[in-house]
C-alpha positions as semicolon CSV with decimal commas, in nm:
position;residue;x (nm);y (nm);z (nm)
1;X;0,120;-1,387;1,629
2;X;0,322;-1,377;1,345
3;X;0,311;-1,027;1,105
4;X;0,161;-1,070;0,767
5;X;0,398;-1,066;0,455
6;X;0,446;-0,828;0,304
7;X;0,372;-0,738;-0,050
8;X;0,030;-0,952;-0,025
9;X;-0,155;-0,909;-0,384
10;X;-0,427;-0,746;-0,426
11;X;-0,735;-0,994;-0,532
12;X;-0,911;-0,881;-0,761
13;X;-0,585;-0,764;-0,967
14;X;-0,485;-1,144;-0,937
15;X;-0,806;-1,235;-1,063
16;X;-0,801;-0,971;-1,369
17;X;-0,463;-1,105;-1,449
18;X;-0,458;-1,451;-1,434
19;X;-0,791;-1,599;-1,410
20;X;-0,865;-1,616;-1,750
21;X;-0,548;-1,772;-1,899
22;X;-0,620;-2,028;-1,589
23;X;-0,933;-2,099;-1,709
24;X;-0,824;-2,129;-2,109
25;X;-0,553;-2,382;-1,958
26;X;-0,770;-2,593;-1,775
27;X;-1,022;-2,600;-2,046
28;X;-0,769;-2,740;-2,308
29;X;-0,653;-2,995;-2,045
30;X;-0,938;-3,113;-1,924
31;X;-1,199;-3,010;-2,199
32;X;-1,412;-2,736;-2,312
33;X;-1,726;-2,934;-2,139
34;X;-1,578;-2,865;-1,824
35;X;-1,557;-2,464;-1,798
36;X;-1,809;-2,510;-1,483
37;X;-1,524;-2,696;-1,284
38;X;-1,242;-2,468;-1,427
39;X;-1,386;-2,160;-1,316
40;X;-1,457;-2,340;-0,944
41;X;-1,144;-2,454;-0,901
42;X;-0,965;-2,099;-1,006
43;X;-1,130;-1,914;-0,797
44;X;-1,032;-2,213;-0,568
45;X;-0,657;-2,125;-0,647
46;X;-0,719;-1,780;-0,627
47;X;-0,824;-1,754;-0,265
48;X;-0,588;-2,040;-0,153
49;X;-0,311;-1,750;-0,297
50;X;-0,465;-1,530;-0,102
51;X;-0,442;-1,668;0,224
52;X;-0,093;-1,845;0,185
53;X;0,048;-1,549;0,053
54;X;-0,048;-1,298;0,271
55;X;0,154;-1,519;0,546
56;X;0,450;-1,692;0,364
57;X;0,512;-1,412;0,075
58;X;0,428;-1,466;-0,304
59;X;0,587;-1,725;-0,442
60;X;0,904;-1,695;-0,700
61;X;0,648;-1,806;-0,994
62;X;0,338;-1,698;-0,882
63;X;0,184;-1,835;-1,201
64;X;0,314;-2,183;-1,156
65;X;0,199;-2,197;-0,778
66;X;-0,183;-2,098;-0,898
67;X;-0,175;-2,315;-1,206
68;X;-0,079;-2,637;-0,995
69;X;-0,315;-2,555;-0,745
70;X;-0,588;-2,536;-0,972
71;X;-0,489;-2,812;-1,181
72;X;-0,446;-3,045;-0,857
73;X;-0,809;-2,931;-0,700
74;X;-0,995;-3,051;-1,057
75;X;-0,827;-3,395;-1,043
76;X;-0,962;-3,451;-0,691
77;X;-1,260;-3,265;-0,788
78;X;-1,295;-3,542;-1,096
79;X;-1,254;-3,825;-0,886
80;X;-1,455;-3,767;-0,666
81;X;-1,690;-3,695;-0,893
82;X;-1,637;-4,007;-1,111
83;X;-1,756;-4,253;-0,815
84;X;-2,094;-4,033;-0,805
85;X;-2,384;-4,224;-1,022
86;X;-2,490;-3,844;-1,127
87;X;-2,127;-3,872;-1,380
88;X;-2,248;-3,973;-1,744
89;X;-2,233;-4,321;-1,846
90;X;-1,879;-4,342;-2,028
91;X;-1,766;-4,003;-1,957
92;X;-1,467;-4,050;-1,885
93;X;-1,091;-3,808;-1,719
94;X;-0,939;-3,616;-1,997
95;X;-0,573;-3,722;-1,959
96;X;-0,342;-3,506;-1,784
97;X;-0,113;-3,259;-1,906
98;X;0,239;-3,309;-1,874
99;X;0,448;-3,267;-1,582
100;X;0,647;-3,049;-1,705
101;X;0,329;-2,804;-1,823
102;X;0,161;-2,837;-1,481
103;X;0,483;-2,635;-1,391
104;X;0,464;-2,386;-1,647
105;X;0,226;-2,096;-1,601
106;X;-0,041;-2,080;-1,871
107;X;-0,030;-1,783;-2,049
108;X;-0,049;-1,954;-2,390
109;X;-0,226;-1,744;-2,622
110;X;-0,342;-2,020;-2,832
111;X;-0,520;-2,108;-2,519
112;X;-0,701;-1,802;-2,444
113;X;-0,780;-1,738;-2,777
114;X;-0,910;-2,080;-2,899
115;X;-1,138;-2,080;-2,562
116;X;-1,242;-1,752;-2,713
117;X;-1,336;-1,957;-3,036
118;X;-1,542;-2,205;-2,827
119;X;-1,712;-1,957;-2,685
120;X;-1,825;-1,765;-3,032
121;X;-1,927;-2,117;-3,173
122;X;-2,242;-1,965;-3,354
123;X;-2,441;-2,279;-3,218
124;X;-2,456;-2,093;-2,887
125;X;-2,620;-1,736;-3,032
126;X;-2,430;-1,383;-3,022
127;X;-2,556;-1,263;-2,664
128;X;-2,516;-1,525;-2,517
129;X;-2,159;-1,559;-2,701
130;X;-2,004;-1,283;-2,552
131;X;-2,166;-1,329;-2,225
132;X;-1,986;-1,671;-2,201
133;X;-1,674;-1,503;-2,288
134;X;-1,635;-1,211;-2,047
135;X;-1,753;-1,457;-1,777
136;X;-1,494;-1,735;-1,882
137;X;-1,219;-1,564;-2,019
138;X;-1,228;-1,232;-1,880
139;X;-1,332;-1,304;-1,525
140;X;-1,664;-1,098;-1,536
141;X;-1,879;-1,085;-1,236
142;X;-2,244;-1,208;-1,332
143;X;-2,351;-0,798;-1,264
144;X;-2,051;-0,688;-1,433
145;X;-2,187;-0,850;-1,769
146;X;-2,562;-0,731;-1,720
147;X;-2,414;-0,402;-1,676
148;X;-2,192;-0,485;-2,034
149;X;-2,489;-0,549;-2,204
150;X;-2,743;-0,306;-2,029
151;X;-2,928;-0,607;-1,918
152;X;-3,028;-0,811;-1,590
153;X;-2,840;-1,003;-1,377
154;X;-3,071;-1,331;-1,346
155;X;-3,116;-1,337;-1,670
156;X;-2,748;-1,339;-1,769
157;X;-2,694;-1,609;-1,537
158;X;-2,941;-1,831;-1,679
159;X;-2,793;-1,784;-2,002
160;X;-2,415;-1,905;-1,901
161;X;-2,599;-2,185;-1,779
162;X;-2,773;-2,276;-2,042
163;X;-2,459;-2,192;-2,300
164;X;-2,188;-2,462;-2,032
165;X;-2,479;-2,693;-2,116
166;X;-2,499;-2,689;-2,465
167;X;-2,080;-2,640;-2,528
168;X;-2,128;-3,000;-2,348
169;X;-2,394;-3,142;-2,538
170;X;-2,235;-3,008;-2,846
171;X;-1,914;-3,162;-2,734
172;X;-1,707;-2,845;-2,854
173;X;-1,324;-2,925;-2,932
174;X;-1,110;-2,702;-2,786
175;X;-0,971;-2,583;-3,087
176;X;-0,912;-2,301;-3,347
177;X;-1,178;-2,347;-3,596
178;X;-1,131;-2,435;-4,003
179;X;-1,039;-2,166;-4,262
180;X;-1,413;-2,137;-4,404
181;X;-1,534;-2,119;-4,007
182;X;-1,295;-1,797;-3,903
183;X;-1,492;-1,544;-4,032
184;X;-1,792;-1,625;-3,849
185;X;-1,623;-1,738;-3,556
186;X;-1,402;-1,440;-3,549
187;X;-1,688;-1,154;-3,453
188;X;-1,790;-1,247;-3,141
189;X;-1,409;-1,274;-3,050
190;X;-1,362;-0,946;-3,116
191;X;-1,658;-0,803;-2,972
192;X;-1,564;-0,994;-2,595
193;X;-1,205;-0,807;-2,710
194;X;-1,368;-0,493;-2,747
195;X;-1,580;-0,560;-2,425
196;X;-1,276;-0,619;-2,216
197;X;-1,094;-0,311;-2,328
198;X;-1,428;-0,083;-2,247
199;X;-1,439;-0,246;-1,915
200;X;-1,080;-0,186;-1,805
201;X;-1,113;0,171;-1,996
202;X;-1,423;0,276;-1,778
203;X;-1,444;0,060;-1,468
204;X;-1,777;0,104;-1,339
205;X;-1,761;0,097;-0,974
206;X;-1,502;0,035;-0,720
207;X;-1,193;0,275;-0,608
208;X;-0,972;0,262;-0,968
209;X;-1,123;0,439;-1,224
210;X;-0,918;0,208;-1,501
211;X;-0,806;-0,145;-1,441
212;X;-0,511;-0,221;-1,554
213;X;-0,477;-0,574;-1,599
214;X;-0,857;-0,568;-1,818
215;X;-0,676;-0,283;-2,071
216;X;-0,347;-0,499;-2,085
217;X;-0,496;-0,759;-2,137
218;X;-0,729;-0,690;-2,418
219;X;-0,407;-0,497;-2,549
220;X;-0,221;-0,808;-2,560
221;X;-0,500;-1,054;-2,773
222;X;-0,579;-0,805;-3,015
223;X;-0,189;-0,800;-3,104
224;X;-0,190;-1,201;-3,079
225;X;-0,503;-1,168;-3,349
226;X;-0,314;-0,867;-3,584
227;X;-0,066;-1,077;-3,569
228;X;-0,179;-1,427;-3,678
229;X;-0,246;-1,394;-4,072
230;X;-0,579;-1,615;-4,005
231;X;-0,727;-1,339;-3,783
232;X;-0,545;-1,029;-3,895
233;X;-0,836;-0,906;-4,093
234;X;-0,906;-0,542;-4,181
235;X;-1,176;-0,536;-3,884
236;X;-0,944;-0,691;-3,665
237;X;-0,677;-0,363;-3,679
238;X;-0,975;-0,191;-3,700
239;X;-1,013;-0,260;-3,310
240;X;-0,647;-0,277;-3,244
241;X;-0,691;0,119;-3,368
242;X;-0,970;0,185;-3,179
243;X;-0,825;0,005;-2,866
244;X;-0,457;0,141;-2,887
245;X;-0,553;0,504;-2,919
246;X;-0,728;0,491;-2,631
247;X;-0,500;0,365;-2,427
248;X;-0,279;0,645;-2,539
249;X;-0,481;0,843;-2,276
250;X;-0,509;0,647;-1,952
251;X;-0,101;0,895;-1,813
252;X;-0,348;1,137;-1,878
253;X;-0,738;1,106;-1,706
254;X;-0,603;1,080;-1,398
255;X;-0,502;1,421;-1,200
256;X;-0,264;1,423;-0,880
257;X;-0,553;1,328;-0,626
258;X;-0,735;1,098;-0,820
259;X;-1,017;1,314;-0,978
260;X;-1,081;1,213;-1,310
261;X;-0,992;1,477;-1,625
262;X;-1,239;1,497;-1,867
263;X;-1,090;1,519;-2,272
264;X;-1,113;1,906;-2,223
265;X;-0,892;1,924;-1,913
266;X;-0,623;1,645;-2,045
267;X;-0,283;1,743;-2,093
268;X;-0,201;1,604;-2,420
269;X;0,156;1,599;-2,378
270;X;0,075;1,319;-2,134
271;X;-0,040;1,116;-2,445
272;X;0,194;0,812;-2,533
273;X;0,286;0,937;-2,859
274;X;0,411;0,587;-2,943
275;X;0,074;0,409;-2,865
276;X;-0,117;0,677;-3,093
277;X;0,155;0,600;-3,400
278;X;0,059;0,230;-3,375
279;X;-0,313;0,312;-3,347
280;X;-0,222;0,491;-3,657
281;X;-0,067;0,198;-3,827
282;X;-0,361;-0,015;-3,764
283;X;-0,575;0,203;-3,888
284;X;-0,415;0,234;-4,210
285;X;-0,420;-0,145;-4,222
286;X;-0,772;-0,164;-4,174
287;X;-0,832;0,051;-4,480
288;X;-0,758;-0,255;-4,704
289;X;-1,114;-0,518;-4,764
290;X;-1,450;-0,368;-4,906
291;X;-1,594;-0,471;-4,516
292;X;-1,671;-0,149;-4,346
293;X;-1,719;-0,216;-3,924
294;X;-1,821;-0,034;-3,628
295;X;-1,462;-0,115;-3,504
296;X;-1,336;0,122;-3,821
297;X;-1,570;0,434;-3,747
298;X;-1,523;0,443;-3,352
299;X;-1,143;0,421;-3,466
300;X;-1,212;0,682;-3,676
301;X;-1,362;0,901;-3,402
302;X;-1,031;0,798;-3,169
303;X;-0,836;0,964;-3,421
304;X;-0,991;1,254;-3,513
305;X;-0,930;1,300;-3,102
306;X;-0,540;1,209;-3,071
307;X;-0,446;1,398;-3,424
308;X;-0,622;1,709;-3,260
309;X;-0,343;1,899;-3,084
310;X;-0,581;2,045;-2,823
311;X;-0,929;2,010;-2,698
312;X;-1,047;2,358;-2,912
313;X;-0,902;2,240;-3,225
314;X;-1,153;1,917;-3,241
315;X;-1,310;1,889;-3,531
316;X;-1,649;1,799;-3,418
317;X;-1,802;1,774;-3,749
318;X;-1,588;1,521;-3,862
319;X;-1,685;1,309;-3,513
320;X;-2,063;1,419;-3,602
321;X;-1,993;1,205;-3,946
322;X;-1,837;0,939;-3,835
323;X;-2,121;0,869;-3,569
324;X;-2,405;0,936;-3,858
325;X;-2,203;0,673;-4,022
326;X;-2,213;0,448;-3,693
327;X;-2,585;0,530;-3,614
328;X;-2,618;0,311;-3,932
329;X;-2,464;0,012;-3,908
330;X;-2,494;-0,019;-3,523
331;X;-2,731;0,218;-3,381
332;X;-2,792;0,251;-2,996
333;X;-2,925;0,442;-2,724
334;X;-2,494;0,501;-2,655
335;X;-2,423;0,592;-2,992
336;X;-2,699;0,854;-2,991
337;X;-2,598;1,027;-2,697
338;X;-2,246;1,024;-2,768
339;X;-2,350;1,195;-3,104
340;X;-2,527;1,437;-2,921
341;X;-2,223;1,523;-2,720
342;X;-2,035;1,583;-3,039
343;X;-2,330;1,807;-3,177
344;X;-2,338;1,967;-2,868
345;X;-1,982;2,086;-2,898
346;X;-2,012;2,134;-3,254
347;X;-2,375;2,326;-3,243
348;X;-2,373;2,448;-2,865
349;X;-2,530;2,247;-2,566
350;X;-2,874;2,358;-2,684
351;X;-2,839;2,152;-2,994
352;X;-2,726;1,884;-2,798
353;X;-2,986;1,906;-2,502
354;X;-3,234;1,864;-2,832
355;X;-3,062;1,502;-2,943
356;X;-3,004;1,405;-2,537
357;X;-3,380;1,482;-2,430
358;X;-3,565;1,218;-2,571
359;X;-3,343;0,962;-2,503
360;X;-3,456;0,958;-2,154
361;X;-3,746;0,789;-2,264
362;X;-3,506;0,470;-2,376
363;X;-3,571;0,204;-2,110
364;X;-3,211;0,101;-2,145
365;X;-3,059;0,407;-2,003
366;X;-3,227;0,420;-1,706
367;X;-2,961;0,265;-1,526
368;X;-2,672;0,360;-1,761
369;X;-2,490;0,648;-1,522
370;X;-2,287;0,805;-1,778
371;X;-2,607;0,912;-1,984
372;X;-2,732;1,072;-1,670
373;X;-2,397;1,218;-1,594
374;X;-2,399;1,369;-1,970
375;X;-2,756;1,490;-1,935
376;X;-2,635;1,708;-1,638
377;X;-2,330;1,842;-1,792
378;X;-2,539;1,953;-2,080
379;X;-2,780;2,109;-1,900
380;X;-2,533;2,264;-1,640
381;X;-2,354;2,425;-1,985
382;X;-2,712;2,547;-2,142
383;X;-2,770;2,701;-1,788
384;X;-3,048;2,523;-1,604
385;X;-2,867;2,463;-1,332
386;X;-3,192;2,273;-1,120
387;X;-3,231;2,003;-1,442
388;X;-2,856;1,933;-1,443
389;X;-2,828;1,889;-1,032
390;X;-3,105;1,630;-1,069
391;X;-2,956;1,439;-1,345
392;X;-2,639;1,423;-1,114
393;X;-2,837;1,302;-0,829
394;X;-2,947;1,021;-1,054
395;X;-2,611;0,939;-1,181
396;X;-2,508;0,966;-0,823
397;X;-2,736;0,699;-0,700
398;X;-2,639;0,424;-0,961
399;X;-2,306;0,395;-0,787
400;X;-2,026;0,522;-1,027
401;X;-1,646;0,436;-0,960
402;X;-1,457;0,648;-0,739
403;X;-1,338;0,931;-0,936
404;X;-1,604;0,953;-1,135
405;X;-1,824;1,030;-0,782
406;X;-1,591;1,274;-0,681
407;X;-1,625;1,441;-1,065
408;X;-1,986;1,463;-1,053
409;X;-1,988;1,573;-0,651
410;X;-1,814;1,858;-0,756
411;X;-2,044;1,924;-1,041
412;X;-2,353;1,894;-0,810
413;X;-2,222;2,153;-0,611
414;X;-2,108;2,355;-0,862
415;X;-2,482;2,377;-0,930
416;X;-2,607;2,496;-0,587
């Protein structure tokens, strides 16, 4: 028996990376009505790569190989569909690309970005919006977008049905949408954006405690959006801020071994200096338009972090404003306890243990491990050592990524 190749790619990096341009491809080829059969046939593609490749070697264009795979298994999917009496009466093939794009590998942003628009068509309603977006675009599991959203998983999946059945009722066009429309159309874009980002930022279970190809990603449509004068609105560098100076710090949460650094034990000098100067430059951007966001004050908060040149010089009551200011316009069981950090470090952990407390009682945290995992560290600081070992136990047991298991293992024992 023959040794596999070498090289082979890893899966679910493949998936992360391509997956969603795939999708935005076929959608514009063969119609925004047809995202069910897009999504089957690239994960089609995807595990075809995955067993050719690990014997043959990956392919010169990798890209080109999954797009024409995907592309041929929906036209036999199609026709074998069209001789089925379930097919609508005068429904007919949307007509094929040309040769020369089957070739071509689809990373179009116009493609990703207007299935983005079809997705935040307001007919469709904003949860379900963005859940139709991280699953279409993004490549979201079903439990990775209940998770998103603090939610279920059953009933997230009844929603994307129901949303693939009205984009096809509605007949959507695959398209940008009018000048009066963008507005509108252009929020629940940037939320999936924003959703994306946070996933790749803080992946929640797994080995990898950031995925790479979710942060690029979301890096690379929120410069598409800056830099299209339709979408480059002052929320819109808003989030580029907010999402650029946070990827200044991925060289940095990472030490030697793998264990994840918290803020305090970064090295700053790790910091891509020229990531934080064009969070900077968004920022100021964003300044300009009367419309104040959430995307403007969690920026703010980013960069009251990178312009402090170590973790003692924080100012903490400017980050305890700038959350007041968010707890208005978008308040949240997060938001709260992330304020509560900040007064804790501000005020002492006491003063934070007073904010942190009653949020327990919020339904929606029950199964949100960082909240436990915050709860503990608080309580660990203020000295009750038996409180904070149970709220790691609890963050423990919802299954955290890698590194953050090994952070709060250590923690747990710390505590006796």
């Amino acid at each position: 028996m023959s040794e596999p190749a070498p090289d082979t790619p890893d899966l679910d990096q493949l998936f992360r990376r391509d997956a969603g341009r795939l999708v935005a491809w076929l959608g514009r080829v063969f119609g925004a009505g047809r995202l069910d059969l897009a999504e089957d046939v690239v994960q089609d593609a995807l595990a075809a790569a995955l067993e050719s490749w690990s014997w043959r070697g990956v392919p010169e264009r990798p890209d080109a190989w999954l797009a024409t795979v995907a592309r041929n298994r929906a036209i036999d999917r199609l026709r074998r569909e069209m001789r089925l009496p379930a097919v609508a009466p005068g429904e007919q093939l949307a007509a094929p690309a040309a040769a020369e794009d089957v070739l071509l590998p689809p990373p179009l942003a116009d493609d990703t970005l207007r299935l983005m628009f079809v997705c935040g068509h307001p007919a469709l309603g904003e949860a379900t919006q963005l859940a139709l977006m991280l699953k279409t675009v993004c490549g979201f599991s079903v439990e990775e977008i209940a998770a998103a959203f603090l939610g279920k998983p059953p009933a997230v999946a009844q929603r994307l049905v129901r949303a693939k059945a009205r984009i096809r009722e509605l007949k959507l066009p695959f398209a940008v949408p009018e000048p009066e429309e963008m507005a509108a159309r252009l929020r629940p874009v940037l939320r999936g954006v924003y959703l994306l980002f946070d996933a790749g930022y803080r992946a929640r279970n797994g080995e990898a405690l950031v995925r790479d190809a979710l942060c690029r990603e979301a890096v690379r449509l929120i410069e598409l959006l800056t830099a299209e004068p339709r979408t480059a609105r002052p929320e819109t560098h808003a989030l580029a801020a907010l999402i650029m100076l946070h990827h200044a710090r991925l060289p940095a949460r990472l030490a030697a071994d793998g264990s994840l650094l918290t803020l305090e034990q970064q090295d700053r000098s790790l910091w891509d200096a020229l990531l934080i100067e064009r969070g900077f430059r968004h920022l100021q951007a964003a300044r300009h338009g009367e419309l104040l966001t959430a995307y403007h004050l969690e920026a703010g908060i980013a960069a009251a972090h990178a312009a402090a040149a170590s973790f003692g010089e924080t100012d903490w009551s400017a980050i305890v404003g700038w959350y007041d200011a968010l707890l208005e316009i978008a308040p949240g069981p997060v938001v709260a306890m992330n304020r509560a950090v900040a007064v804790a470090l501000r005020d002492g952990p006491a003063a934070g243990l007073a904010l942190l407390r009653p949020l327990a009682r919020d339904r929606r945290l029950a199964a949100y491990g960082p909240f436990h995992a915050t709860l503990g560290e608080l309580e660990r600081r203020h000295g009750d050592h038996i409180a904070a070992a149970a709220a790691f136990r609890l963050a423990l047991a919802l299954r955290p990524n890698a590194a953050e298991r090994r952070l709060l293992e250590a923690r747990l024992a710390a505590c006796g």
